[in-house]
N, C-alpha and C positions, 0 to 999 in steps of 0.2 A: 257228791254234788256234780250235775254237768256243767259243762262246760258252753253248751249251747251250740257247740263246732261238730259239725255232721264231716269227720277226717274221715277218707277212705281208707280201707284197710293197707291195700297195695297200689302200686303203678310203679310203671318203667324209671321213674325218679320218686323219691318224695321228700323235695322241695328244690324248686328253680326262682331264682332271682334275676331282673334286668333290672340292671345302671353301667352305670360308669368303671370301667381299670382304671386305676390311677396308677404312678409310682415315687414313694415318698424318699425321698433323700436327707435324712438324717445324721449329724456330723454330733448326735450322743448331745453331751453337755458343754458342748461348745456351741456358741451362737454363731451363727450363719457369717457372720461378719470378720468373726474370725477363726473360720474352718477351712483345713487344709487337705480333709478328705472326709466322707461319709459313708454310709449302709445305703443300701437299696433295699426299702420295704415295698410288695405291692397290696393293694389295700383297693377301696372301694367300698362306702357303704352300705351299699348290697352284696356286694360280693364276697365281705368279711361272714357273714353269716352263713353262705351257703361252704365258705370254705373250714369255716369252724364245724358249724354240720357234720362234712365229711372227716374230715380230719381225727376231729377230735370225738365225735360223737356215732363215727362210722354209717353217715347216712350217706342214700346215693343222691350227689345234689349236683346240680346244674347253673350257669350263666348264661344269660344272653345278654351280648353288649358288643359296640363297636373296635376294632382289632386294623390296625394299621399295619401293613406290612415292612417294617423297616426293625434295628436291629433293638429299639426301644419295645417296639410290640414283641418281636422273638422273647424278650428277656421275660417280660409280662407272660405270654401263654407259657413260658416254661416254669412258672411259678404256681399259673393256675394248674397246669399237671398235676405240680407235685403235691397242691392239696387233696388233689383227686376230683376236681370239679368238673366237671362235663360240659365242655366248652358250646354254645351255638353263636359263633362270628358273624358280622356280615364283617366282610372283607374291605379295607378301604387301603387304595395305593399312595406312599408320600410320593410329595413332588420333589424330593431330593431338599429344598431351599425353606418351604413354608410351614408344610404339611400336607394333610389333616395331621393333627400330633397324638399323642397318646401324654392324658395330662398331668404333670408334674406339680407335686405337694412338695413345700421345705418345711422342716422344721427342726426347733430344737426344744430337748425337753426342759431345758431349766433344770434348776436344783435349789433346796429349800427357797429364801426367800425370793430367788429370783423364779418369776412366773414361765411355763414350755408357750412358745412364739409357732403359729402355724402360719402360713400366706401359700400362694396358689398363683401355677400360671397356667390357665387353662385356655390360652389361646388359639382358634382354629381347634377346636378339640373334636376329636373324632368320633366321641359319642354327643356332642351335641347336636352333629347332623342328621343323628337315626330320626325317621321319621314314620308314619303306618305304613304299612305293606313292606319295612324292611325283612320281617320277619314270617315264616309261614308256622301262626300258633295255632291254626286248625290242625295242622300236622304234630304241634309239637306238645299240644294237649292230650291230641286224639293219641299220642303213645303211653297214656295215665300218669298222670301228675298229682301229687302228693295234695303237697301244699303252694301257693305261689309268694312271692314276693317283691316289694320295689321302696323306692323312698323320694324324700321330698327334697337330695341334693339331685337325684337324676330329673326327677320332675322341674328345677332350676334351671337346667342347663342351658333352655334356650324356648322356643316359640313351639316344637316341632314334639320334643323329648314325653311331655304329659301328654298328649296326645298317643302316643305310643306305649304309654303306661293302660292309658283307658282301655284301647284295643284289647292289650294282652288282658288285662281284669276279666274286660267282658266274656272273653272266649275264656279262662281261667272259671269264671264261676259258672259259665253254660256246660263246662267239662267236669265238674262239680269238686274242683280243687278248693279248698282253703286258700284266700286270700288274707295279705297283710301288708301292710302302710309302716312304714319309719319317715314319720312329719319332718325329723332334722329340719326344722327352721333356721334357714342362712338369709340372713338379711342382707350381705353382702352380696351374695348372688342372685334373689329376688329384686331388687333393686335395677340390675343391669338389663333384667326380662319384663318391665312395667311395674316394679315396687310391690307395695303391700297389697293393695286392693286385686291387682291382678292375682298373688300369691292364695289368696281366700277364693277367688272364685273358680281357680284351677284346682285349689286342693280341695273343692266342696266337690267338685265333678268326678273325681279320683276315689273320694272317701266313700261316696254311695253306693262303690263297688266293694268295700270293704270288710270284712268278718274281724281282723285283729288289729288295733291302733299299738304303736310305740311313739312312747311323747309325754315330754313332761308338761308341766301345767302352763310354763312361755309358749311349749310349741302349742299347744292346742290352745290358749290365747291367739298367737301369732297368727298360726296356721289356718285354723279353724275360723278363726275371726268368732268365737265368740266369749261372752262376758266372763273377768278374771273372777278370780275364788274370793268371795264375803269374810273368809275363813283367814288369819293371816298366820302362816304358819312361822312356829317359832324358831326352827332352826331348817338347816336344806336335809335335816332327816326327818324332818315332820310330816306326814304323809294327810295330813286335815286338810291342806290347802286343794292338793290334785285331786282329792277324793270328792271334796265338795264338789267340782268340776264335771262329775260323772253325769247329773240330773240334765244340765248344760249338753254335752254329747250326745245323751242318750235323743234330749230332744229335737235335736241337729239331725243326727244321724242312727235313727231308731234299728237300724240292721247290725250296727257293729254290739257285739258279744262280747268283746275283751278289748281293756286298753290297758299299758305295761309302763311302768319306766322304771329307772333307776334314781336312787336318793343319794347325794354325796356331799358332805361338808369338808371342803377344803382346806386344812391347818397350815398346811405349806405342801411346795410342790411334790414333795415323795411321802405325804404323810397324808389320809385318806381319811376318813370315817365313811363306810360305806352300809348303804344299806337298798332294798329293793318292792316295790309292793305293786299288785295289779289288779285292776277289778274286772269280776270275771263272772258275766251273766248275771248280775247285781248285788254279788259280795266282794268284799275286800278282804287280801291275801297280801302278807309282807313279812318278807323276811329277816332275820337276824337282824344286827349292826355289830360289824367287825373295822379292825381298826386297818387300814391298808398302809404296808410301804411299798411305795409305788418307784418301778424301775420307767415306765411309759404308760401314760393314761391313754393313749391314743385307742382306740375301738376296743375300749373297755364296755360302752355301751350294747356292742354289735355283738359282743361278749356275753353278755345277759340276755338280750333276745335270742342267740343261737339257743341258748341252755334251757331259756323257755320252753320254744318252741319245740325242741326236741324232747322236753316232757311232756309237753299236747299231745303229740307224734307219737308216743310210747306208750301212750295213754295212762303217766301217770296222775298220782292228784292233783286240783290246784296248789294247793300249798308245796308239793313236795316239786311242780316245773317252776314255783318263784323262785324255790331255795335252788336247783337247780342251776339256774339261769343267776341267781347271785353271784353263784359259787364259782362259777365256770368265766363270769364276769371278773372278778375280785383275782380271780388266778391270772388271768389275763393280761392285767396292770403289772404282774411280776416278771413279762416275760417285753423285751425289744420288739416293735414293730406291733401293726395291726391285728392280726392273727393268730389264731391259736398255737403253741405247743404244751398245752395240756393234756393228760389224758382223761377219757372216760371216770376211769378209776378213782384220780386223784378228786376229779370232781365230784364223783359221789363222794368220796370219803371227806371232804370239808363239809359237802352241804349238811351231813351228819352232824357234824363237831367234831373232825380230827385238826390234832393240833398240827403245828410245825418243827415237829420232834423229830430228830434224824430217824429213817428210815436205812435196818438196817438187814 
């Protein structure tokens, strides 16, 4: 079955992502309120994915995003090293007092009945100053580029941010990269940049450059701004309601080939049911449902697009980048912080059906 996605074999990367660094401070299962020390996760919704990529799936991947000079951004690029990402900065100096800052995520994860709390001080943030022409993507195409990448919290960030998504698209698909979209609809953040109306008609401009969507059936509601699913699905593993949704898309936006999400019914906070399905050039593809205990949900999702994606990229079946991309998602949740430490391995061996049988 194709897949519809004309991937090039080779390039100097293949797959680079632009958004945002963030750095999450985490004080485990104590609430913020009363935490007496925490973990420094660094994360970014784009940037989880190229860093799981490499990492975990040994791809050569890439960022581009904005990089402060101060001992906040040191801590960040020493991070992004160590996942092996391939750093492109534009360089921005603090003022010592204000900024630009490099943006700070808190949260805590809860535990059973009580819900994980996330909030965000993204003030003066240093990626929401990027604007076009920060970056030179005729150069940075023109060294062959995979696949490309971006999302709909960096497209949030401010007036200036989509605009610099579009840029790199358009040179991305004149370079004949694979593009792809994570909608992550933040209503919190659309809000601050002209609400909802403006959030539709930025991500219509965005999306028509688009070959792969992630998004569940809110974001492409939300995002997409069009009509919800006739279909009501019965539980959050029912995959009828986002399916229905595909005719909707297709009609919107007759170029994208694949749209992905994840499915997850939440029993309590460490306790999961998880499952995955994507329609892919006009069939539908979904995985398992396995039962998750969950150590940190956080970029569980960015989890399942890495794993996708790097079955496209491998060129293996649809069915076998959903499971994939489940598996690698589902491992994910087991591990503190954003990012991958999974390996390859283990991730083939669950999307299989291996259990959790000590390995000896």
């Amino acid at each position: 079955m194709s897949t519809g996605l004309n991937i090039r074999k080779d390039g100097s990367l293949d797959f680079l992502s632009l958004g945002a660094l963030v750095h999450r401070l985490d004080p485990g299962v104590i609430p913020f309120r009363k935490a007496t020390h925490c973990d420094i996760h660094v994360s970014g919704g784009e940037f989880n994915v190229s860093a799981n990529l490499s990492d975990c799936f040994r791809l050569k991947t890439g960022i581009a995003t904005a990089m402060v000079d101060y001992p906040i951004g040191d801590l960040i690029a020493e991070r992004v090293r160590a996942m092996g990402v391939k750093p492109f900065y534009k360089h921005l100096k603090h003022d010592g007092v204000h900024g630009p800052n490099m943006a700070t995520v808190y949260s805590d994860r809860g535990q059973g009945v009580r819900a994980p709390v996330v909030f965000y001080n993204r003030c003066n943030e240093a990626a929401a100053q990027l604007k076009p022409g920060d970056f030179n993507w005729k150069e940075i195409f023109g060294q062959g580029i995979r696949w490309f990448h971006s999302g709909g919290i960096f497209a949030a960030l401010s007036q200036t941010t989509a605009e610099v998504i579009i840029e790199a698209m358009q040179t991305a698909k004149a370079a004949g990269a694979v593009t792809s979209f994570d909608l992550n609809y933040r209503t919190k953040l659309w809000n601050i940049v002209g609400g909802h109306d403006r959030a539709v008609a930025v991500l219509d401009k965005i999306v028509k450059n688009v070959d792969v969507l992630v998004g569940n059936e809110e974001d492409l509601q939300m995002g997409l701004g069009i009509p919800g699913p006739d279909v009501k699905a019965k539980s959050k593993l029912d995959s009828s309601a986002f399916i229905s949704m595909m005719d909707n898309v297709r009609k919107k936006h007759p170029q994208v080939k694949i749209v992905a999400t994840t499915l997850r019914e939440v029993h309590s906070t460490n306790r999961h049911s998880w499952g995955a399905v994507a329609w892919i050039n006009g069939k539908t593809y979904e995985a398992p449902t396995c039962e998750l205990d969950v150590v940190d949900r956080v970029g569980g999702g960015d989890g399942y697009a890495a794993g996708f994606f790097y079955g496209l990229l491998a060129g293996e079946s649809p069915e076998q980048a959903v499971k994939l991309g489940w598996a690698h998602g589902a491992l994910l949740t087991t591990f503190p912080g954003d990012t991958t430490m999974a390996t390859l391995e283990q991730v083939q061996a669950f999307a299989q059906g291996s259990s959790a049988r000590i390995q000896r």
